[in-house]
Structures are given as C-alpha cells and as structure tokens.
ChimeraX commands (.cxc) that place a marker at each C-alpha (Angstrom):
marker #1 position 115.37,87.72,117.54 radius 0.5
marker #1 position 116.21,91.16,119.03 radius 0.5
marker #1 position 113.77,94.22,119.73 radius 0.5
marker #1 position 114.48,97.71,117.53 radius 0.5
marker #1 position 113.34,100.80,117.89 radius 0.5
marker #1 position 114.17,104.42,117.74 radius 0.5
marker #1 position 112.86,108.20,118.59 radius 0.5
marker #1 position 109.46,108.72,118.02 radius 0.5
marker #1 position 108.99,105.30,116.03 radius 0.5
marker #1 position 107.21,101.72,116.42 radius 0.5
marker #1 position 108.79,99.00,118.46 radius 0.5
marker #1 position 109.51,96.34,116.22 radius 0.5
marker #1 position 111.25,92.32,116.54 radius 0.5
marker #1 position 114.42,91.92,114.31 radius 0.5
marker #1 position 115.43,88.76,112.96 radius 0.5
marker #1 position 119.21,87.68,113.82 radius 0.5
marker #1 position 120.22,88.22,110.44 radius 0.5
marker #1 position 118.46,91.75,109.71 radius 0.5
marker #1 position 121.03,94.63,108.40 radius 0.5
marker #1 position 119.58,97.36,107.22 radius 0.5
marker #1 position 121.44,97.45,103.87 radius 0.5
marker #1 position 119.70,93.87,102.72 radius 0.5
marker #1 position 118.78,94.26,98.91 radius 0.5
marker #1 position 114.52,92.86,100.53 radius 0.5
marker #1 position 113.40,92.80,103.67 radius 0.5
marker #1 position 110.08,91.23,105.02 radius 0.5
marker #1 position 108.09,93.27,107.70 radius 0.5
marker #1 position 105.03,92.02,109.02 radius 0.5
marker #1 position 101.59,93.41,110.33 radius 0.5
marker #1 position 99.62,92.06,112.89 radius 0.5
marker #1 position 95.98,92.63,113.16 radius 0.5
marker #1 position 94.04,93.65,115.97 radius 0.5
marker #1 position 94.26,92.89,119.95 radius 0.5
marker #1 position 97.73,91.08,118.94 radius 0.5
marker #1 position 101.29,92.28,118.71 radius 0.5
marker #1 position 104.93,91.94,116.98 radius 0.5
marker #1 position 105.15,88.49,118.25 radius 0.5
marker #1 position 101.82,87.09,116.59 radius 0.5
marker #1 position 103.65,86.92,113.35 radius 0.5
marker #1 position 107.12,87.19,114.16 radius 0.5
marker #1 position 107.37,82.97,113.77 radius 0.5
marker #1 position 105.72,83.74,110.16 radius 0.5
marker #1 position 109.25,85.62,109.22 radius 0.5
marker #1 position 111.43,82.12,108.65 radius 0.5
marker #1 position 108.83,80.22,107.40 radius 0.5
marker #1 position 107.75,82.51,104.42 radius 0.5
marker #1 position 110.91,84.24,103.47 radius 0.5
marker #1 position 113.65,82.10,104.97 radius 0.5
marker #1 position 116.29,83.69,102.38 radius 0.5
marker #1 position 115.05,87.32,103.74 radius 0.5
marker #1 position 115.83,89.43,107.31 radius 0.5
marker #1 position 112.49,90.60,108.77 radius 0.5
marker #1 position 110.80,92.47,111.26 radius 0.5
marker #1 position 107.72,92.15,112.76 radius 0.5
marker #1 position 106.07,95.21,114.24 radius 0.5
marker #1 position 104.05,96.42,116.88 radius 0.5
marker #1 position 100.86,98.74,116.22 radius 0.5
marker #1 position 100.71,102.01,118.15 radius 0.5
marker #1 position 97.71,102.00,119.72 radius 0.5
marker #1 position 96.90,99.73,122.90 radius 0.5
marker #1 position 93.88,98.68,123.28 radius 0.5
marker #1 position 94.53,95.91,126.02 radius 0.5
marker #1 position 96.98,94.49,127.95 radius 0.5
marker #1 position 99.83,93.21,125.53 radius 0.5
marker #1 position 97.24,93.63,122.69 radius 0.5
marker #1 position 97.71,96.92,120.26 radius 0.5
marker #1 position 95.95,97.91,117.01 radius 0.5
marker #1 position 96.99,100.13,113.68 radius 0.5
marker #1 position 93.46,102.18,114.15 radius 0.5
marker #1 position 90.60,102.34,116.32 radius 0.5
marker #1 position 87.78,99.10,115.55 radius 0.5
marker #1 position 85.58,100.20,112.94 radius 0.5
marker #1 position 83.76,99.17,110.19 radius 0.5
marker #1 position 86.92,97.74,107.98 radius 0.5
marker #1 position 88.48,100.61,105.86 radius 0.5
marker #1 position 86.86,103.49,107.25 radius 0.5
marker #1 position 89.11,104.79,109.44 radius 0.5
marker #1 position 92.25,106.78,108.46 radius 0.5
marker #1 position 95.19,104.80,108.94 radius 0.5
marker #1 position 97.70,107.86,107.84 radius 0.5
marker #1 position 99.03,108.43,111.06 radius 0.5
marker #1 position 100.10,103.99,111.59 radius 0.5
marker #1 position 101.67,104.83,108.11 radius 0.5
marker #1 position 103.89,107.09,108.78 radius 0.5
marker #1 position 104.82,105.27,111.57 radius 0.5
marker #1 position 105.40,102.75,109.75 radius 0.5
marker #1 position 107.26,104.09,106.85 radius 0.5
marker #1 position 109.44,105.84,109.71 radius 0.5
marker #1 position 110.30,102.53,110.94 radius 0.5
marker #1 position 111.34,101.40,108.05 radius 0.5
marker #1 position 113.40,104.83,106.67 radius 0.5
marker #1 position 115.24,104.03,110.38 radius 0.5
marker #1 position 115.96,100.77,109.91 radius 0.5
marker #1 position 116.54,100.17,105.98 radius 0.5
marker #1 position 118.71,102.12,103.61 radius 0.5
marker #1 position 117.15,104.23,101.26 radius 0.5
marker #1 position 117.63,101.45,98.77 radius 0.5
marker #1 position 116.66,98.48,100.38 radius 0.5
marker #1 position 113.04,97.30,99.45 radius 0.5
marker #1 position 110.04,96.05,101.47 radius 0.5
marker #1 position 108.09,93.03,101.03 radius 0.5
marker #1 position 105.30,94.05,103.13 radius 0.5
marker #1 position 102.95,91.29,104.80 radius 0.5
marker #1 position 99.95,92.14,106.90 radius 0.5
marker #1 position 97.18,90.12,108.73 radius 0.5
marker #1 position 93.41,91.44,108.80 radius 0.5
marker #1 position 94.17,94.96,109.99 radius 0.5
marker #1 position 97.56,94.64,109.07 radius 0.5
marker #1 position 96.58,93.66,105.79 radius 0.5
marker #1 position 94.97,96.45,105.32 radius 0.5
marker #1 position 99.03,98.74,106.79 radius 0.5
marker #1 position 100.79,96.30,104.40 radius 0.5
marker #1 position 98.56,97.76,101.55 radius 0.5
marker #1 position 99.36,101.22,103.17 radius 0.5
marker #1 position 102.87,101.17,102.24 radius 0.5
marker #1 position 102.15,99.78,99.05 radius 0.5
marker #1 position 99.50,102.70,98.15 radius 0.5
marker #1 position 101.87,105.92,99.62 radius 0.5
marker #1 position 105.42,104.60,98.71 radius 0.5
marker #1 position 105.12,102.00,95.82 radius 0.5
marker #1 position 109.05,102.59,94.66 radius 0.5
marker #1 position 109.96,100.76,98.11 radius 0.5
marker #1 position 107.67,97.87,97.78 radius 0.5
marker #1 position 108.64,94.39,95.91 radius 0.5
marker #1 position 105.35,92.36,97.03 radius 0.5
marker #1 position 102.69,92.51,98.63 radius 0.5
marker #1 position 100.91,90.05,100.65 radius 0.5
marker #1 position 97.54,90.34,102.28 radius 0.5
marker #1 position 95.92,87.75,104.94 radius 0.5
marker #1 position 92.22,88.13,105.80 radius 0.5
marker #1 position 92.89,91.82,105.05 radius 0.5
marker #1 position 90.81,94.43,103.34 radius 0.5
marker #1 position 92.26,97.93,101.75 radius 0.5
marker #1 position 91.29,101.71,102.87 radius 0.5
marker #1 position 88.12,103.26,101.52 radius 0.5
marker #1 position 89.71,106.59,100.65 radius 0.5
marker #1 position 91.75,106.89,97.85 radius 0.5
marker #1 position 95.67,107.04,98.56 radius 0.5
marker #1 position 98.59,109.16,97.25 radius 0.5
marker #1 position 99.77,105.67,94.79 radius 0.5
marker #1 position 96.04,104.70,93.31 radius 0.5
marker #1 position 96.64,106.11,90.33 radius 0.5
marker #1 position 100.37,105.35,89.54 radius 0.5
marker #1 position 100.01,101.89,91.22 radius 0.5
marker #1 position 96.59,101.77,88.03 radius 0.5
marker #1 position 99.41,102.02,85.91 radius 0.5
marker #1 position 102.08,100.15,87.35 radius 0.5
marker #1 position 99.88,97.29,88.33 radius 0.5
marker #1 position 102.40,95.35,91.14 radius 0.5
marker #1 position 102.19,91.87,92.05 radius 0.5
marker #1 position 99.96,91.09,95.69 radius 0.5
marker #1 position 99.16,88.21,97.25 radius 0.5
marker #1 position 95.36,88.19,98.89 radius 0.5
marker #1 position 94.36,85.23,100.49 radius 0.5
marker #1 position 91.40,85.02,103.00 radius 0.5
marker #1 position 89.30,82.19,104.40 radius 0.5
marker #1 position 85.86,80.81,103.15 radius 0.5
marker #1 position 84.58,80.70,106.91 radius 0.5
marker #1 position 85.99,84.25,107.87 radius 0.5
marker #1 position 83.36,85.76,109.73 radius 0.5
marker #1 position 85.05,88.75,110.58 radius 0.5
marker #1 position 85.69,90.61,107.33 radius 0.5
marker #1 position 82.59,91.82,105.98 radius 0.5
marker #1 position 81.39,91.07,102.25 radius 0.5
marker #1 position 81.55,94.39,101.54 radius 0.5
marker #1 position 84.76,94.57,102.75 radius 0.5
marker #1 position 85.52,91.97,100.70 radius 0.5
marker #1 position 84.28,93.67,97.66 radius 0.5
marker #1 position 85.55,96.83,97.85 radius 0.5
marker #1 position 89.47,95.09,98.31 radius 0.5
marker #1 position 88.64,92.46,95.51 radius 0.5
marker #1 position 87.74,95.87,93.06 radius 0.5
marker #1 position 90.33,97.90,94.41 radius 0.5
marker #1 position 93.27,95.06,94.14 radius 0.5
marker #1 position 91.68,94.05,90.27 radius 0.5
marker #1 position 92.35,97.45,89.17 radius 0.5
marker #1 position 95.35,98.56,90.81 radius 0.5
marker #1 position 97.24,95.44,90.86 radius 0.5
marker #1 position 98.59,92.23,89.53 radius 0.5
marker #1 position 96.79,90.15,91.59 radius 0.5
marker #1 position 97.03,86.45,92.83 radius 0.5
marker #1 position 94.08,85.79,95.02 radius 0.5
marker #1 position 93.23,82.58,96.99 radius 0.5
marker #1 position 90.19,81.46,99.11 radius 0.5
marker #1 position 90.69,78.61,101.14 radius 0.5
marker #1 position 87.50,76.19,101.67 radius 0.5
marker #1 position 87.22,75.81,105.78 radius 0.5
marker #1 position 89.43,78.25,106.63 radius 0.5
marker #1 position 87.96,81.30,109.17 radius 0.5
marker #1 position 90.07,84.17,110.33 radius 0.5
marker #1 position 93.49,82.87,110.20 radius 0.5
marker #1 position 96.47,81.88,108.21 radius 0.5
marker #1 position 96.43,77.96,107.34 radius 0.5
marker #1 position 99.23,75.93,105.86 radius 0.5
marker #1 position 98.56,75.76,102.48 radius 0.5
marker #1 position 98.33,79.41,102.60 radius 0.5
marker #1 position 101.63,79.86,104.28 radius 0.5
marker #1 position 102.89,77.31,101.43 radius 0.5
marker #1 position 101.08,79.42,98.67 radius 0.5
marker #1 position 102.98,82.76,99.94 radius 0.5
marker #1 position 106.48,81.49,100.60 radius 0.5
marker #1 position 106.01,80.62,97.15 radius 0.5
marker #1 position 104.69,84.28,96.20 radius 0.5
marker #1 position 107.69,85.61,97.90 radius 0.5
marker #1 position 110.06,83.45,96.88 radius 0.5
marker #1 position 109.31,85.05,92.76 radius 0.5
marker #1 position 108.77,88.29,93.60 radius 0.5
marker #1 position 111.85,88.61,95.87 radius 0.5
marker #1 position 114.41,85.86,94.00 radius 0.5
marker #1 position 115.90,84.65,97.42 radius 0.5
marker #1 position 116.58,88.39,98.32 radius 0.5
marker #1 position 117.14,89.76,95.31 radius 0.5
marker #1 position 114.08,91.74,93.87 radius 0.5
marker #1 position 113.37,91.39,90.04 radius 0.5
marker link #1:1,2 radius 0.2
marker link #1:2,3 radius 0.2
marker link #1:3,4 radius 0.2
marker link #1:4,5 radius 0.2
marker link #1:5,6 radius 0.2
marker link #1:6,7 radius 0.2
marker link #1:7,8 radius 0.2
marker link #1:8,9 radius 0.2
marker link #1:9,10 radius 0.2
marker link #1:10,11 radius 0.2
marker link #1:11,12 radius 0.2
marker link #1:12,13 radius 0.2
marker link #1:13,14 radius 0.2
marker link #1:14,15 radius 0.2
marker link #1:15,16 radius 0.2
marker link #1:16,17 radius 0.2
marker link #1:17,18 radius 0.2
marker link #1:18,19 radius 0.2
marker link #1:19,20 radius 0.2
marker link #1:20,21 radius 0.2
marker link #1:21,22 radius 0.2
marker link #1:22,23 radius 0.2
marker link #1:23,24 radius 0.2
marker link #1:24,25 radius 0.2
marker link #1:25,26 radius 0.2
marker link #1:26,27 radius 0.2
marker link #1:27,28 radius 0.2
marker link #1:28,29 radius 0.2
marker link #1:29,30 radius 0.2
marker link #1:30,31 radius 0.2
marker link #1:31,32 radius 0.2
marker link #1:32,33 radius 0.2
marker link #1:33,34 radius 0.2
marker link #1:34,35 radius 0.2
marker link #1:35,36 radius 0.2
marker link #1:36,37 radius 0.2
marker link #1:37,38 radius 0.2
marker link #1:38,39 radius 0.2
marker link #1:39,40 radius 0.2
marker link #1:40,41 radius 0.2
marker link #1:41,42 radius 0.2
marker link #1:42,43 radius 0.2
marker link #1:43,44 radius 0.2
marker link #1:44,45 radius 0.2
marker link #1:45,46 radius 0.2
marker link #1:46,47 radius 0.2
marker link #1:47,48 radius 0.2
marker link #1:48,49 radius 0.2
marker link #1:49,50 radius 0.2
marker link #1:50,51 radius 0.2
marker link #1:51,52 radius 0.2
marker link #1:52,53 radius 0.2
marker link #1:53,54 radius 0.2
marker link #1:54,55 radius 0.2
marker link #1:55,56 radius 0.2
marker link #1:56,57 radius 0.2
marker link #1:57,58 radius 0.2
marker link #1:58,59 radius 0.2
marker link #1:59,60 radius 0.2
marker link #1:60,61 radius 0.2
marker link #1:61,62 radius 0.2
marker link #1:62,63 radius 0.2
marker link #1:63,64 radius 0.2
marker link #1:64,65 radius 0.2
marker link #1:65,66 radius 0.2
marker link #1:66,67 radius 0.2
marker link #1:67,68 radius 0.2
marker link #1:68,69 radius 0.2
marker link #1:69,70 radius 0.2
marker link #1:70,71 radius 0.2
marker link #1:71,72 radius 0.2
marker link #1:72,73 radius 0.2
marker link #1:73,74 radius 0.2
marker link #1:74,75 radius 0.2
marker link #1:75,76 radius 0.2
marker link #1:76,77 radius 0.2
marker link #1:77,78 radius 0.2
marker link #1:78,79 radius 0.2
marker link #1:79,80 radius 0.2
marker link #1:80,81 radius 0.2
marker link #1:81,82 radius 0.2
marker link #1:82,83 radius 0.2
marker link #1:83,84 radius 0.2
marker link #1:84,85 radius 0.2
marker link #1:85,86 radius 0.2
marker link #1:86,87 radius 0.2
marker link #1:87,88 radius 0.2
marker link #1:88,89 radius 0.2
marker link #1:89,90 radius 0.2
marker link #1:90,91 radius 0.2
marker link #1:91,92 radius 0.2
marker link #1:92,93 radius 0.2
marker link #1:93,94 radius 0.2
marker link #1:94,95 radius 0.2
marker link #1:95,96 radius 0.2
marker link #1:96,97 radius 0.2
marker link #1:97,98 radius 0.2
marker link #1:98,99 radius 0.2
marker link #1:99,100 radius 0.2
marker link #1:100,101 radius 0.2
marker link #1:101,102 radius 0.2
marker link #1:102,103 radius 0.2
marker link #1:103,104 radius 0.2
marker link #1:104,105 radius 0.2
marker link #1:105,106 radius 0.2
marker link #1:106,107 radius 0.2
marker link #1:107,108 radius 0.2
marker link #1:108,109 radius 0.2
marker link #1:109,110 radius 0.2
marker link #1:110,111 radius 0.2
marker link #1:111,112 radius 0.2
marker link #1:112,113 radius 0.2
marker link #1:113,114 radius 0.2
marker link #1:114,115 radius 0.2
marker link #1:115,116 radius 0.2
marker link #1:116,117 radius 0.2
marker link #1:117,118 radius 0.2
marker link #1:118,119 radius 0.2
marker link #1:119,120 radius 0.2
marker link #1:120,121 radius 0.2
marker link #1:121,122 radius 0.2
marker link #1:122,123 radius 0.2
marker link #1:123,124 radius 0.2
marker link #1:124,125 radius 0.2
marker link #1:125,126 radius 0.2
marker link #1:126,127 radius 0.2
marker link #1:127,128 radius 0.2
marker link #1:128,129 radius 0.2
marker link #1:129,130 radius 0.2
marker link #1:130,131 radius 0.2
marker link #1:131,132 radius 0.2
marker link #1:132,133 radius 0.2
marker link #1:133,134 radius 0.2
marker link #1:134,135 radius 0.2
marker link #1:135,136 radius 0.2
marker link #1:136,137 radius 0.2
marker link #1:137,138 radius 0.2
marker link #1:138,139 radius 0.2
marker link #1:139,140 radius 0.2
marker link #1:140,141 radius 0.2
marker link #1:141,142 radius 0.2
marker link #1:142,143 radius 0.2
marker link #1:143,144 radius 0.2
marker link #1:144,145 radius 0.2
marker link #1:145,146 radius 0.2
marker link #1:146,147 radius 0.2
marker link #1:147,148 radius 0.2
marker link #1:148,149 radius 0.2
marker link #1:149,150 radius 0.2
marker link #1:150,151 radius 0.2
marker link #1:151,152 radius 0.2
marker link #1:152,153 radius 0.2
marker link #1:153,154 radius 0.2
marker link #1:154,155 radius 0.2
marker link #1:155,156 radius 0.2
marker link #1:156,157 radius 0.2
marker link #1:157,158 radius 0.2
marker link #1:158,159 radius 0.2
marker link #1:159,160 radius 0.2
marker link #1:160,161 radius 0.2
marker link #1:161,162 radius 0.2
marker link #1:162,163 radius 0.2
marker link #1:163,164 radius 0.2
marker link #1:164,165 radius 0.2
marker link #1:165,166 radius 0.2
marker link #1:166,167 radius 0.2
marker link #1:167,168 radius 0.2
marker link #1:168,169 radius 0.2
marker link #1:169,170 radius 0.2
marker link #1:170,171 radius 0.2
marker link #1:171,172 radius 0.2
marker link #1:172,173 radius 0.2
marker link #1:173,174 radius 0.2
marker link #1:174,175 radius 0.2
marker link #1:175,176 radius 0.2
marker link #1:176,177 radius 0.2
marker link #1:177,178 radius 0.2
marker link #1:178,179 radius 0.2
marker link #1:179,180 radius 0.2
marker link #1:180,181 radius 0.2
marker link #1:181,182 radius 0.2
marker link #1:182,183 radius 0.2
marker link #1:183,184 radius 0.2
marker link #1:184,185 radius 0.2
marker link #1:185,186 radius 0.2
marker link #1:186,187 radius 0.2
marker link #1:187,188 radius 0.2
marker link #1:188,189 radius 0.2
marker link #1:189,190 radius 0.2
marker link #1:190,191 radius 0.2
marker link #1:191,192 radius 0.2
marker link #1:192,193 radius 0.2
marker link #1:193,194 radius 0.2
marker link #1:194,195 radius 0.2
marker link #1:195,196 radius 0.2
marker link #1:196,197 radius 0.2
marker link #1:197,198 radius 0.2
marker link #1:198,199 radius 0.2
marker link #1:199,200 radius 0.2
marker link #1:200,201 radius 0.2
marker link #1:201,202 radius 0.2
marker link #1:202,203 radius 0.2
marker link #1:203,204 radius 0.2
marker link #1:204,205 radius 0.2
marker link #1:205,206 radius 0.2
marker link #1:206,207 radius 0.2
marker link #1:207,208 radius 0.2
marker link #1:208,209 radius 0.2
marker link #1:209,210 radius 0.2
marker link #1:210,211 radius 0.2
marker link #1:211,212 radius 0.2
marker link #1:212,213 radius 0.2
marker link #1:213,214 radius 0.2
view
C-alpha cells in the first residue's frame, strides 16, 4: 500500500497493484471523523481482482479525522467542491478510459453517489454503505432516469445515525434513477457487517467481471 497524490488534489492510499491504465478500479469513501485508512482493508476483500484507492476527505475536522462536507443534516450540504476533488483525483490517477467502481461509507456514500450523479460514463457500480444521496438535483439525474445503472445500498436495521428521512429521500431517489439492489441487515447499526461485505464482493464481482466491466 503506497500514498498518491498530486497538485492541488486529495491524498489518497494505492494498492500495490494500482496502474492507472486498469480497465476498473475501486476507490473508496470514508465517512465522517475517519480517513483513507478506515476502508483501505475493505479494497482486497471486496474487489480482490481490482487495484484500489482509498481516499482521504479534505476537510479536517480533528486530529487524523477529515470529512467530505461540514456535519449537517444528511444531504443538505453541497458536496460540489469534495467532487471535484474527487473526480480530479481520479482524472490524475486513471486514464481517461479506465472506469470507477465507486464505494462510499455514510458520508462517503453519499461522494460515491457524487461521481455517479456528475460523471456517469466513468462509473461501472456503485456501492453505498449506511449512505444517503444529495438533496439537490445533480448534472446526471436525468440521464442516469434513463440509463438506470446498477448500485448497491445496504444500511443497518439499528443505524441510528442516518435519519428516516434520509433514508427516504435515497430509497426514492435510487428507485428512480437506478437499478437498484438494496439490503437491510437485521442488528446491524452504523457499520459494514460480514454478510454485507459478502453481499458486495458479490455486487462487484458482476458488475466489474474480475476487472473487466460489462
């Protein structure tokens, strides 16, 4: 695992085997008070056929702890400016070619359906964890109504973090503008359990054919 970053762009954690000409690559969002190496032992275990990166949000907001946006109530605040810092990352680090499967936990969740919702031709999945989507409608919405690409949302029964409405406002947004596989898993509070990880390797494993997207 070696650290990448360039001019004016996020700090990110490479896998050994990321080149930036790979037909997929995973990158992964953490959510908020964490950083790139909450999820970077996620990257093997859910894509182990794929290079990925695992990224660090822009904003600190405490010692080794960073965040996509400021804490607010979830989708209200405008994430553009963690998206094109994303999506910078990524134009620096990937060919113009290579595609993104894009995985994101609560806040991140909410980046991973960023990239998704501005630059859809890049993406090939989806996956969001105890996430929610942006209020606002996005630059995609109505070609992704069209297109309707496969996501992943799974969330916890016990989550007490992501409001219902929350809740509702991704489960509409995601019917509509996706092809969606959702799971809820019984016990489960604001985190990523094993069945979970099972369920999206799986996910992954379709949508990206071992590295090559379909």
């Amino acid at each position: 695992m070696t650290g990448s970053a360039g001019p004016g762009v996020l700090y990110g954690e490479v896998s050994a085997g990321w080149t930036p000409d790979a037909p997929v690559a995973l990158v992964l969002f953490h959510g908020y008070g964490a950083n790139e190496q909450d999820l970077a032992p996620l990257g093997p275990m859910l894509a182990p056929a794929l290079p990925w990166a695992a990224l660090r949000a822009p904003l600190g907001v405490a010692p080794g702890g960073y965040a996509w946006f400021p804490p607010i109530a979830p989708g209200d605040r405008d994430p553009a400016r963690a998206t094109d810092a994303a999506w910078q990352w990524i134009d620096a680090h990937l060919t113009p070619d290579a595609k993104v499967a894009a995985v994101g936990f609560s806040q991140g969740g909410l980046m991973a359906t960023q990239l998704l919702r501005t630059r859809p031709g890049r993406i090939a999945a989806t996956v969001v964890l105890s996430g929610f989507v942006q209020t606002a409608p996005q630059p995609a919405d109505e070609q992704l109504a069209a297109l309707l690409p496969a996501v992943f949302w799974g969330r916890g029964a016990r989550d007490p973090m992501i409001p219902a409405d929350a809740v509702e406002r991704t489960r509409q947004w995601l019917t509509a503008h996706s092809t969606l596989t959702e799971r809820v898993y019984p016990g489960l509070a604001h985190g990523i359990g094993n069945q979970e990880i099972a369920d999206v390797r799986a996910f992954l494993s379709d949508r990206t054919g071992g590295g090559m997207t379909r």
